[in-house]
C-alpha positions in Angstrom: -41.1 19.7 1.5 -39.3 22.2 -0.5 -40.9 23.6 -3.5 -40.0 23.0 -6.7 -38.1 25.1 -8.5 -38.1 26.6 -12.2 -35.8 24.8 -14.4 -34.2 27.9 -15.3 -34.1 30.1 -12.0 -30.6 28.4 -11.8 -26.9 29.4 -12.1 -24.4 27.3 -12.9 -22.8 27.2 -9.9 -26.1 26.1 -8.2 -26.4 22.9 -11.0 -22.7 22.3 -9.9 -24.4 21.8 -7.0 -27.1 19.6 -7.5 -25.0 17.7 -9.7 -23.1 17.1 -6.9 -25.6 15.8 -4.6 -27.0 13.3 -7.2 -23.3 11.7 -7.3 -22.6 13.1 -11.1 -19.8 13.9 -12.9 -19.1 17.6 -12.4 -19.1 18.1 -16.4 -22.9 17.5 -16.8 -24.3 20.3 -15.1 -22.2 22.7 -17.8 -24.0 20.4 -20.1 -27.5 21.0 -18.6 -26.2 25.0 -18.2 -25.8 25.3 -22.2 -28.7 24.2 -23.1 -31.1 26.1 -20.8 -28.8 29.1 -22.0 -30.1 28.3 -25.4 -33.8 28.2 -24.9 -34.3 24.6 -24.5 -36.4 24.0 -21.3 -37.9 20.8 -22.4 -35.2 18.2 -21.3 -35.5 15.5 -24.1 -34.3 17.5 -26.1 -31.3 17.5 -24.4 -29.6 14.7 -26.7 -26.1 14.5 -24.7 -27.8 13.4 -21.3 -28.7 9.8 -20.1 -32.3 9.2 -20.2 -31.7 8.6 -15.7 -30.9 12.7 -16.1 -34.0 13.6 -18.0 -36.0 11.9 -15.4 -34.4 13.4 -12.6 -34.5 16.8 -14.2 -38.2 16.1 -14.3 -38.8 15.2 -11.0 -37.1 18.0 -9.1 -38.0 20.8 -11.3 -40.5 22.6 -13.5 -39.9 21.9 -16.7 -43.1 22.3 -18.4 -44.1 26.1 -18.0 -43.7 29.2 -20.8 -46.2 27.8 -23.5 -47.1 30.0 -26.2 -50.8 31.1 -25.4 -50.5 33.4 -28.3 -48.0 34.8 -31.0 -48.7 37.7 -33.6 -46.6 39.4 -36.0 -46.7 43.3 -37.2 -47.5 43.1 -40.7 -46.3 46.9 -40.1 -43.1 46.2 -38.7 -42.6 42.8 -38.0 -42.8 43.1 -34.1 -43.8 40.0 -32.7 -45.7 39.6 -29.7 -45.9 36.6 -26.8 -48.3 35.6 -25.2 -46.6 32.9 -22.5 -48.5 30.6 -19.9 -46.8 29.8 -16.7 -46.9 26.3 -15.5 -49.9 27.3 -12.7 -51.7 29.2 -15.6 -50.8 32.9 -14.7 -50.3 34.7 -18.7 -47.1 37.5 -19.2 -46.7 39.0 -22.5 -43.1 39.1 -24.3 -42.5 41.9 -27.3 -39.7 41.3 -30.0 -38.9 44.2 -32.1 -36.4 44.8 -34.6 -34.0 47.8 -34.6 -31.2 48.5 -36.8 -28.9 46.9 -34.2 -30.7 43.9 -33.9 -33.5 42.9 -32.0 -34.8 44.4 -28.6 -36.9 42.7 -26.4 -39.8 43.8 -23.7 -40.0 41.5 -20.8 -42.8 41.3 -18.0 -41.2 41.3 -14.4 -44.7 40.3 -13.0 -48.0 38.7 -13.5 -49.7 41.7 -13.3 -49.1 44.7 -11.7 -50.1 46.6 -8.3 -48.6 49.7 -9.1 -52.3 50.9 -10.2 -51.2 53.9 -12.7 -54.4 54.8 -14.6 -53.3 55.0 -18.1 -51.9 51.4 -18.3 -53.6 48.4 -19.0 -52.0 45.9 -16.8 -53.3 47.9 -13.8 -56.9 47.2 -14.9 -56.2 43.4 -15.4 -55.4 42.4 -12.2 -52.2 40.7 -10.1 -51.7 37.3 -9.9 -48.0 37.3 -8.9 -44.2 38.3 -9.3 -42.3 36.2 -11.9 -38.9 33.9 -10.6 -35.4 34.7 -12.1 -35.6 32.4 -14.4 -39.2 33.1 -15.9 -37.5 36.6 -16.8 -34.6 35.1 -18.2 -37.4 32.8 -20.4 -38.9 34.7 -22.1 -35.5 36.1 -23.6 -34.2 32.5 -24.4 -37.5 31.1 -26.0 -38.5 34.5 -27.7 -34.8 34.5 -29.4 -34.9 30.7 -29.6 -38.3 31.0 -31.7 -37.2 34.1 -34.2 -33.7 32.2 -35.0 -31.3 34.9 -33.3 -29.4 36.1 -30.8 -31.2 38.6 -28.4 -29.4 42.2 -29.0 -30.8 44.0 -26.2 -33.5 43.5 -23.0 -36.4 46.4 -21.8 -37.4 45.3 -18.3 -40.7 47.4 -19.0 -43.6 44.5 -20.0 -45.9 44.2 -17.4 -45.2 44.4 -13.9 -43.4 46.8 -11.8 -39.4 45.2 -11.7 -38.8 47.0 -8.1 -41.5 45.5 -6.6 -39.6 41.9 -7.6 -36.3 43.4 -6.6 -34.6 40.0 -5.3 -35.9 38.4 -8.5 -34.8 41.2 -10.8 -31.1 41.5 -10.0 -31.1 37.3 -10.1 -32.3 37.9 -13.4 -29.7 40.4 -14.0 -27.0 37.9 -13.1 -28.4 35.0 -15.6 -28.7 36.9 -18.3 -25.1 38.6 -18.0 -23.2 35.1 -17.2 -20.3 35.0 -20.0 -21.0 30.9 -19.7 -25.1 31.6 -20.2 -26.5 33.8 -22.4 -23.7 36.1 -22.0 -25.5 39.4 -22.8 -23.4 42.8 -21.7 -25.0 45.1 -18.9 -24.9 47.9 -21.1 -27.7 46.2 -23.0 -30.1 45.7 -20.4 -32.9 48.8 -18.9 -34.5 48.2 -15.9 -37.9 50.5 -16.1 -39.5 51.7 -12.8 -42.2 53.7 -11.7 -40.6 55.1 -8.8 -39.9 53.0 -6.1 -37.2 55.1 -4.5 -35.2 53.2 -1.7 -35.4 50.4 -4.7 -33.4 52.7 -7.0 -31.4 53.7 -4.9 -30.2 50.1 -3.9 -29.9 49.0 -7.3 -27.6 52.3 -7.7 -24.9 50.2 -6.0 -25.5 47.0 -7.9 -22.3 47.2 -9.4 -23.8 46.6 -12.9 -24.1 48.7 -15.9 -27.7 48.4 -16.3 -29.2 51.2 -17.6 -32.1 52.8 -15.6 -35.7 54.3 -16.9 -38.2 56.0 -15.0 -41.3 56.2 -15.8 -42.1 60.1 -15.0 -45.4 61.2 -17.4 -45.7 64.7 -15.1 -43.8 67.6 -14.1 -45.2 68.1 -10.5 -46.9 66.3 -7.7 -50.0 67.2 -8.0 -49.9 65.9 -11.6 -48.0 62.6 -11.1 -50.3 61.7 -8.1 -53.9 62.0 -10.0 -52.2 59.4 -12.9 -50.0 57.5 -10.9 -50.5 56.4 -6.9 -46.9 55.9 -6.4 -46.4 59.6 -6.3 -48.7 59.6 -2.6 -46.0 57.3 -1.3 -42.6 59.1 -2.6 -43.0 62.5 -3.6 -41.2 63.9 -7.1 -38.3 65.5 -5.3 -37.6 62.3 -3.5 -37.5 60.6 -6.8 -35.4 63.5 -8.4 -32.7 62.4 -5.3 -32.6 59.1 -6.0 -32.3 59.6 -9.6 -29.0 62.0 -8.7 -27.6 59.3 -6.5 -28.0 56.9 -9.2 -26.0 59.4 -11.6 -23.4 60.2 -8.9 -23.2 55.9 -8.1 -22.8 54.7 -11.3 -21.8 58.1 -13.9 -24.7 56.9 -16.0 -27.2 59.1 -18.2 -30.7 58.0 -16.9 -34.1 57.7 -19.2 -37.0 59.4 -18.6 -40.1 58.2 -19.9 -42.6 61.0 -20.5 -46.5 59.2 -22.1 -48.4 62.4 -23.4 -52.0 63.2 -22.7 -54.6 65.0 -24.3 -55.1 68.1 -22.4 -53.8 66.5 -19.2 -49.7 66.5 -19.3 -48.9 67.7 -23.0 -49.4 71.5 -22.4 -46.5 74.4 -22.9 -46.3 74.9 -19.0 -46.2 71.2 -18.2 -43.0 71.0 -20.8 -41.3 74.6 -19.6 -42.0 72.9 -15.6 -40.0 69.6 -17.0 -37.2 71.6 -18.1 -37.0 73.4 -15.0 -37.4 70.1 -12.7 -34.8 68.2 -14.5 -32.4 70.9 -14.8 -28.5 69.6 -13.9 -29.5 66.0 -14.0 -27.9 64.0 -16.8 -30.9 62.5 -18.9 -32.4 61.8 -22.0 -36.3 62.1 -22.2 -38.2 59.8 -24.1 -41.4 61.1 -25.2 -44.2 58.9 -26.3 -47.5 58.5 -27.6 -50.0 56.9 -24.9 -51.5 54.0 -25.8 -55.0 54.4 -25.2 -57.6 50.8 -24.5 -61.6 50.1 -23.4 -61.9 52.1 -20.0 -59.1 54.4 -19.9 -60.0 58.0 -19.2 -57.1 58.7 -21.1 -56.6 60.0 -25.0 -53.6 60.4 -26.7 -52.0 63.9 -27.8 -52.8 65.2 -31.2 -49.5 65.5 -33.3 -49.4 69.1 -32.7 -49.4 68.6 -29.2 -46.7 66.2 -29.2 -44.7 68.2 -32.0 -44.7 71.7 -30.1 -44.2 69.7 -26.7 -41.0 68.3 -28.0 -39.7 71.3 -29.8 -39.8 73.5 -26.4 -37.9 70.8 -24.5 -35.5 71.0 -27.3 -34.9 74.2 -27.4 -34.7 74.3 -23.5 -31.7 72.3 -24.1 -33.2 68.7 -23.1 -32.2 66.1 -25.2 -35.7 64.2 -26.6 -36.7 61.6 -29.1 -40.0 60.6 -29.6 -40.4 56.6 -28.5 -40.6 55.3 -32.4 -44.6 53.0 -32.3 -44.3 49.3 -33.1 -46.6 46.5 -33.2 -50.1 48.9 -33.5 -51.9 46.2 -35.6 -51.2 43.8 -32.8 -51.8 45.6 -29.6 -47.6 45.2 -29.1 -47.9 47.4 -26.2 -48.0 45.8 -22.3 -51.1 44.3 -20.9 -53.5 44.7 -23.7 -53.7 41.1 -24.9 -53.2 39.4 -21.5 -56.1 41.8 -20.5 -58.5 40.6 -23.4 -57.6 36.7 -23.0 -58.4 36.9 -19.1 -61.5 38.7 -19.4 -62.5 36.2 -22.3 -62.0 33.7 -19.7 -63.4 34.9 -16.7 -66.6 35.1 -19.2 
């Protein structure tokens, strides 16, 4: 028997289809399409349908998954942060913050994450498994649906590694830029990756202009492998090629994501060795303050650090910003909440 399905892992043209098998009138399955396109999963609520399709939609799919475990607001900023519970009890954890375009939102790709970097609290909470299409595409439509307003732009950077769910990701990709769905343009979407190289370089020929982020945090292997294990598999000049190919595919500027250290990563040399690794590769570096949590080995720069590190990429010719912090009063960054509500039950 086949599995059932997420109510919103599908496209339209797949409800055409099941529409079609249960004898309907083609028109109904654009009328089920617009309503999951607007955040509503729960199927009485969708007023223009015959009670026989609310039952059926009940019976062949999941419809009652994504409850809020937890919501807090930034008294700070106003960044608002989800906690969801999947229907077999697995947690992910949504951020919404607001820009002065509109508001941006951080999605998890997985339940967890097995990418094991040692800064990052998702790696010390454990996996529990990759998120469908449509579980992506949820937490954009119910985060949006709850704040009263259209989404402006999607971070695939919550927790989880988005490579490592590759299939998943670009079905996501797909729902979330559908002109009859939620109709949101590529150029507002990043994909964030640690490195998985013959994953980047695949999604180089996507034919989509999603914008790519790497997750970098060290100038040289020997660096990158003691803080992140994906540097044993592909070393940093295999991940400087695929980054190239990606630039050469799709004539896109790519992000790299740089957290800083204490003493580890933030020093003069480690910034003069970025400068000379990333030389002739059309980037922007985003610099950030590490987010530090119970366990890590890791502190965060002092603002000296961070001030001098920037100013001798910058006058190296990089271009840098430092990643603007939202949501401190509320743990906003990934994995720190999921982590304290899954230890609190495992106790």
């Amino acid at each position: 028997m086949m599995e059932k399905r997420f109510i919103l892992d599908l496209t339209l043209p797949e409800w055409e289809e099941y529409i079609k098998e249960k004898g309907l009138p083609k028109f109904r399955a654009s009328q089920i399409y617009s309503w999951l396109s607007k955040g509503v999963i729960d199927v009485e609520k969708m007023t223009n349908l015959p009670k026989t399709i609310h039952a059926a939609l009940k019976e062949d799919f999941i419809t009652e998954s994504m409850s809020v475990e937890r919501h807090l607001e930034s008294r700070i900023d106003g960044t608002q942060k989800f906690v969801f519970r999947l229907y077999d009890g697995h947690l992910i954890e949504t951020v919404l913050m607001r820009y002065k375009t509109g508001l941006s939102i951080c999605i998890s790709s997985q339940a967890g994450c097995k990418m094991g970097c040692r800064f990052c609290a998702s790696a010390h909470a454990g996996f529990g498994r990759s998120l469908t299409s449509g579980e992506m595409l949820g937490q954009v439509l119910l985060a949006g649906a709850f704040a009263g307003e259209r989404i402006h732009s999607v971070v695939v950077m919550g927790i989880g590694e988005p490579f490592d769910n590759y299939d998943a990701l670009i079905g996501f990709l797909k729902l979330a830029n559908d002109e009859k769905g939620l109709n949101l343009g590529a150029r507002h979407i990043t994909v964030s990756t640690c490195g998985l190289v013959p994953q980047m370089i695949q999604f180089s020929k996507i034919d989509m202009q999603v914008n790519l982020s790497v997750s970098l945090h060290a100038p040289n292997d020997e660096l990158r492998k003691s803080i992140m294990p994906i540097a044993n598999r592909y070393s940093l000049g295999e991940l400087l090629d695929a980054c190239r190919e990606y630039e050469k595919n799709t004539n896109r500027r790519i992000t790299f994501e740089y957290s800083l250290f204490d003493g580890v990563n933030d020093t003069p040399e480690c910034a003069r060795e970025l400068c000379k690794v990333l030389h002739g590769i059309h980037c922007h570096i985003n610099l950030i303050a590490a987010n530090e949590f119970d366990g890590s080995p890791f502190h965060r720069s002092r603002p000296e650090s961070v001030r001098a590190f920037q100013d001798l990429l910058t006058k190296n010719g990089m271009t840098v910003t430092l990643r603007r912090e939202m949501g401190t009063d509320i743990m906003a960054a990934c994995g720190q909440l999921r982590r304290g509500i899954k230890e609190k039950e495992e106790t």
